[in-house]
N, C-alpha and C positions, 0 to 999 in steps of 0.2 A: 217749644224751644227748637230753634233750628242746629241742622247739621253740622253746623263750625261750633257754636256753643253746647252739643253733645260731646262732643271731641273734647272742648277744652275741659269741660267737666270730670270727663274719664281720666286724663291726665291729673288732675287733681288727686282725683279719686286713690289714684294708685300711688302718688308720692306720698299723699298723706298716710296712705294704709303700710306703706313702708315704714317712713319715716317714726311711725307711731307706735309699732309694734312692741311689746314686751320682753319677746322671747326671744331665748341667750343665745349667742352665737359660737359655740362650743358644741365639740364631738362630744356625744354620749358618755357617761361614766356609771351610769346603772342600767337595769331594765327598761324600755320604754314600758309606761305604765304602772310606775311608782307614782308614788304622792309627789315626788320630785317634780316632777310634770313643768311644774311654773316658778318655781325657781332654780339654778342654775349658776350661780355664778362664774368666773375665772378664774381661774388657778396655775400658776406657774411657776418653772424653778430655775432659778440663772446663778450659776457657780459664780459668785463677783472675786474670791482669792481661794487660796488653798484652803484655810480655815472656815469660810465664812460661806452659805447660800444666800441670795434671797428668793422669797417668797414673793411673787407679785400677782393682786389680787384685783379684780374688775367686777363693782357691778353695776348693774344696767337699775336706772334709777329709776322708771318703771315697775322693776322686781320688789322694789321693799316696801314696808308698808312706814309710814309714819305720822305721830301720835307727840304730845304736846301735856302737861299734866294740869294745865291753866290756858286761859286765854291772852296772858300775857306774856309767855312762853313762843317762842317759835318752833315749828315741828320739825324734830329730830325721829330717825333711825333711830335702831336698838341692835348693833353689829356685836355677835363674839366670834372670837376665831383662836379656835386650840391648834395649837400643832404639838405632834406627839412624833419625837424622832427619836428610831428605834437602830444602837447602834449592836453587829455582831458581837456576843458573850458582855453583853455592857447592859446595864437596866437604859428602860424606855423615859429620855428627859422628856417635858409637857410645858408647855407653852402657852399661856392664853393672854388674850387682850381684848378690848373692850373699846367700839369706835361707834359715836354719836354724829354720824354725818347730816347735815341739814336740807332739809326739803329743797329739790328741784324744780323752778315754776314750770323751765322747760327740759325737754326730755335730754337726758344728757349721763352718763357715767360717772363713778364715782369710784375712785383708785388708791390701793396704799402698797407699798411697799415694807416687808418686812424682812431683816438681818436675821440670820438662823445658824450659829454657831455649831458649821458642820466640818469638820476631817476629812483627812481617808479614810479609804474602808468604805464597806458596805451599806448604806443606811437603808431605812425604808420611813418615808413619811409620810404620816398622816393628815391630812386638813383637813379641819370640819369647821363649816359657818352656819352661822346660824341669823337669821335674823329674830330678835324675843321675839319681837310685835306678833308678830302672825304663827309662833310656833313652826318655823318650817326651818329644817338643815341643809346642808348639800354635803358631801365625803369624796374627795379628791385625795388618790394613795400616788406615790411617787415610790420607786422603787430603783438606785441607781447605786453602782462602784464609781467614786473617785475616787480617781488615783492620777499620775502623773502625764497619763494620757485623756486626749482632749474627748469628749464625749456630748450630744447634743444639747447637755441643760448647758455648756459653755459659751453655748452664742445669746448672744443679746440681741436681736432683730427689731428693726426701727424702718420707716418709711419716711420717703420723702415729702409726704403728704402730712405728718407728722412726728416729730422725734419722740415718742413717747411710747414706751419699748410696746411688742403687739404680742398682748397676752393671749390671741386664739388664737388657731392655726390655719389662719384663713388669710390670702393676700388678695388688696385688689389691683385687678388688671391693667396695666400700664405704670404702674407706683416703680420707682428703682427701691430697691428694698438693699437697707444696709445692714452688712454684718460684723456684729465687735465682737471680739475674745478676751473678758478682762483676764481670765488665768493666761492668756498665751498672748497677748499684745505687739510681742515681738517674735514671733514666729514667721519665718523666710516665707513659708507656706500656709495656706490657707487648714487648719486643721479639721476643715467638715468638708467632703464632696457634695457637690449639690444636683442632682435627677430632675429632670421633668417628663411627663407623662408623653412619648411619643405622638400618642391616636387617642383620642377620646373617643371608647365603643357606642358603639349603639346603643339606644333604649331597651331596655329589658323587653322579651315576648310578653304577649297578653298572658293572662292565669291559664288560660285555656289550649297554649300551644305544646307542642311535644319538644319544641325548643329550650335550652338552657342562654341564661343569660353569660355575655362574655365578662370575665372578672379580669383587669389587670393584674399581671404580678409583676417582679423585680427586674422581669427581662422586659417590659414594657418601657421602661424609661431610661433617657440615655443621657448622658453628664451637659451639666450645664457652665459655660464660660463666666468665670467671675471676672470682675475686673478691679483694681485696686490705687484709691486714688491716693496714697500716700500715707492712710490714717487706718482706712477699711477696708473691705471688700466689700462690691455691691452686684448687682445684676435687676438686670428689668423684670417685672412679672407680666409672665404674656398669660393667656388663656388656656392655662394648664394644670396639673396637679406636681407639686416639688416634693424629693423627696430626699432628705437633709440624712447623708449617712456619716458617720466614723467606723473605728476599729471595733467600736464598744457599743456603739447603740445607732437606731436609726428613725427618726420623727419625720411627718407626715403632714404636709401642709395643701391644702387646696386653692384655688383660683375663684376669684369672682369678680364680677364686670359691674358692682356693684358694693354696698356694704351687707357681705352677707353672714347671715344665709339671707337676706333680702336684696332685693334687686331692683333696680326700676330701667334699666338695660331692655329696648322694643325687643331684640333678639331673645334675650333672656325672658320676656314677660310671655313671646310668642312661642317657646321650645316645647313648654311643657301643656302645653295643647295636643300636643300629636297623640296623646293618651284618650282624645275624645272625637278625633277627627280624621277623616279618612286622608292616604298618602297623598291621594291628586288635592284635596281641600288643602289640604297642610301646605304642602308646597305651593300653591299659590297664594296662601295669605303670608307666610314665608319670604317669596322671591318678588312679590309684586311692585310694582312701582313705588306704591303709595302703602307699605305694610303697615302701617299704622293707622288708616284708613281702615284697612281689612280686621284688624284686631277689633278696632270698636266695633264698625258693621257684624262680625260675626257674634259677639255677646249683647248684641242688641236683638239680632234675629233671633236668639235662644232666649233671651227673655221675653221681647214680645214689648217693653215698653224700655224708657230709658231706667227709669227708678228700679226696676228690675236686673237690668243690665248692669246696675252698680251693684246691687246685692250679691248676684253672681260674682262678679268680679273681686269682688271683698272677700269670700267664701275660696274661691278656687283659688288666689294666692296666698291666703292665710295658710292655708294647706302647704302650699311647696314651702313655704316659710316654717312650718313645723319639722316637713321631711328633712328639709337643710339641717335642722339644729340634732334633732334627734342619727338621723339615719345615714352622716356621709359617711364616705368609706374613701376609696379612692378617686370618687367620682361624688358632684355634688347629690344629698340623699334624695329629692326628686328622681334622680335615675336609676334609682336601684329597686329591687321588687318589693321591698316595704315599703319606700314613694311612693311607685305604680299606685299600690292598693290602698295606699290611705288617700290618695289624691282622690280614684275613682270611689271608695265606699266611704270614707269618712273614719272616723276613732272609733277602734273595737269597742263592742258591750264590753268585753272582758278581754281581758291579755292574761296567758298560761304559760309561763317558763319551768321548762321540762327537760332536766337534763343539758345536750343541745340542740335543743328547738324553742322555738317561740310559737305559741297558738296562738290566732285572733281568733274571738268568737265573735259573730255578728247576732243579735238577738237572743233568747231564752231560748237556751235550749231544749226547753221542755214541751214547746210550743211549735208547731209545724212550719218552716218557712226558714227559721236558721241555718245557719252556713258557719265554716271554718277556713282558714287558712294558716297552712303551716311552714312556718319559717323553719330552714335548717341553718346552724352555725356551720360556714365551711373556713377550716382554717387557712389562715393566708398569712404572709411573712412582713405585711406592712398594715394590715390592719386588723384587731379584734370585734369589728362591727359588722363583718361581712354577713348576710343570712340568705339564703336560697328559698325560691319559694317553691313548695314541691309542685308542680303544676297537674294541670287532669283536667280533660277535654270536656267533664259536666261541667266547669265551669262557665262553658261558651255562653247558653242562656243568661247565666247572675250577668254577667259580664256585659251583653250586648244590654239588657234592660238596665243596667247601672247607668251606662252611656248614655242609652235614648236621654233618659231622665236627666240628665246635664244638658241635653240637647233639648229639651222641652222647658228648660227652664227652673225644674225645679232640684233641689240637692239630698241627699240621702243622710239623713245621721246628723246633722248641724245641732 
């Protein structure tokens, strides 16, 4: 095979491995390393009048499993979904329904919307899905005061790309992204400020530096200009992280140059290299003329042949594709010290939540040659997903031999 038909290949390679992926595109709402692992659905809550929430729900048709009881039958889902809304000094009302959505040939989403007769006052809700087929749940808690001031479940967020309101907290880059308030429709003023992330920090130090990683917080981001065509309020999504405040509450939206946590963006596909490759390498497959030349060339040179070159290629962004769903924070989760390490070692033998910290264990402990890595929860005023990794200078050796081993081709933990 020649050089222009590797190339084309590799492209392939990676829209397909995007495009085809399973896993959900939602911030964390358990431990990493529950059974939850692979399924995930969408959960969301938009105040539509004083009385009334809705519920709006997304999943990724990939996720579910379906099943048929005859051959003459087409295959159907097995969706339930409770909601348990729990009002101050009031018994807890329960809600359930029951949705048979029909098999996907191709990969695509599958959406409802539900009415939820909410007040004022304080609620706290519950949502739990379930799909039967496969025995798996997911627990999404909403915890919010209505009352007569506007608060973030009040916006409805819609893109130009499509009007079909956007149940995860992710925008892509360049979309004008519109903002409706059914409770406040005719308010003079826009009732949510809107942030964007000034500076996107650096990449986390290696395990093995005496450096801490830099964490934004609330002074990092500075207001962003809406503009309002008559109906709404909108504004463009640049390549940043937003961050949607009121008097009463404040949500957290991240940026992507792509549909993420997946990407197929050359810049985005090349960033998350710098974990495996030194500053002068990086910056010249990086700045080069022809960087997408350099991206194939260099995952061919670590494999060693093309069929290899795609293995790797498959493996290493499945990986950012994990860190994304599980691990962002204020920055996509590639970036942060639980990216870093699962990018270079792969999914712990075991995950230990303790208190606040998260242990990876890598191998049986009982057994010489295992290793640990400890996450600390650092708290932070925009996001509950932050973790620090305690670092330590033995970990220089694991570290450099994790890399070679990505550099020679072959992966650890797969």
């Amino acid at each position: 095979m020649n050089q222009s038909n590797f190339f084309r290949l590799i492209t392939f390679l990676i829209v397909l491995l995007f495009f085809s992926c399973s896993a959900p595109k939602k911030l964390r709402d358990k431990q990493f390393g529950t059974n939850e692992f692979y399924f995930k659905p969408l959960a969301n809550l938009i105040h539509s009048s004083n009385d009334t929430s809705n519920l709006l729900l997304e999943f990724d048709a990939d996720q579910l499993l379906y099943s048929r009881k005859s051959t003459h039958e087409n295959f159907t889902a097995q969706l339930e979904v409770i909601i348990s809304v729990k009002k101050q000094e009031t018994k807890t009302d329960t809600l359930r329904y029951k949705f048979t959505p029909p098999q996907m040939q191709e990969s695509g989403v599958w959406r409802e919307e539900i009415p939820i007769p909410i007040s004022f006052g304080k609620s706290e809700v519950t949502v739990t899905l379930k799909d039967l087929n496969r025995r798996a749940q997911h627990e999404k808690k909403f915890i919010f005061l209505k009352n007569e001031q506007p608060s973030t479940y009040d916006i409805r967020i819609t893109a130009n790309s499509t009007e079909v309101p956007i149940y995860d907290q992710y925008f892509k880059t360049g979309d004008t992204i519109h903002l409706d308030f059914p409770r406040f429709a005719h308010s003079e003023y826009p009732p949510v400020e809107i942030f964007a992330l000034t500076e996107i920090p650096n990449l986390p130090p290696p395990a093995f530096s005496n450096n801490s990683p830099v964490i934004p917080d609330s002074t990092s981001f500075s207001l962003t200009n809406l503009s309002f065509d008559g109906t709404r309020y909108n504004f463009i999504a640049e390549n940043k992280s937003y961050l949607f405040r009121t008097k009463n509450s404040s949500q957290l939206y991240l940026y992507s140059n792509g549909e993420f946590p997946s990407t197929t963006a050359l810049k985005d596909l090349i960033a998350p290299l710098r974990y495996i490759t030194s500053k002068s390498e990086f910056e010249y497959i990086y700045n080069v003329r022809d960087p997408y030349t350099s991206f194939c060339n260099f995952w061919k040179d670590c494999g060693g042949s093309e069929e290899k070159a795609k293995e790797l290629i498959s493996i290493f962004f499945r990986r950012v594709n994990t860190c994304n769903t599980y691990f962002s924070t204020t920055v996509p989760g590639w970036r942060t010290d639980r990216g870093m390490i699962y990018i270079i070692y792969g999914k712990p033998t075991r995950v230990e939540n303790v208190g606040y910290s998260e242990r990876w264990i890598y191998g049986d402990e009982t057994i010489p040659g295992s290793f640990s890595f400890l996450f600390r929860y650092k708290k932070d005023d925009l996001s509950d997903n932050v973790l620090v990794l305690q670092r330590d200078g033995l970990y220089r050796t694991s570290w450099e031999q994790a890399v070679n081993t990505w550099r020679q081709g072959r992966v650890l933990r797969e």
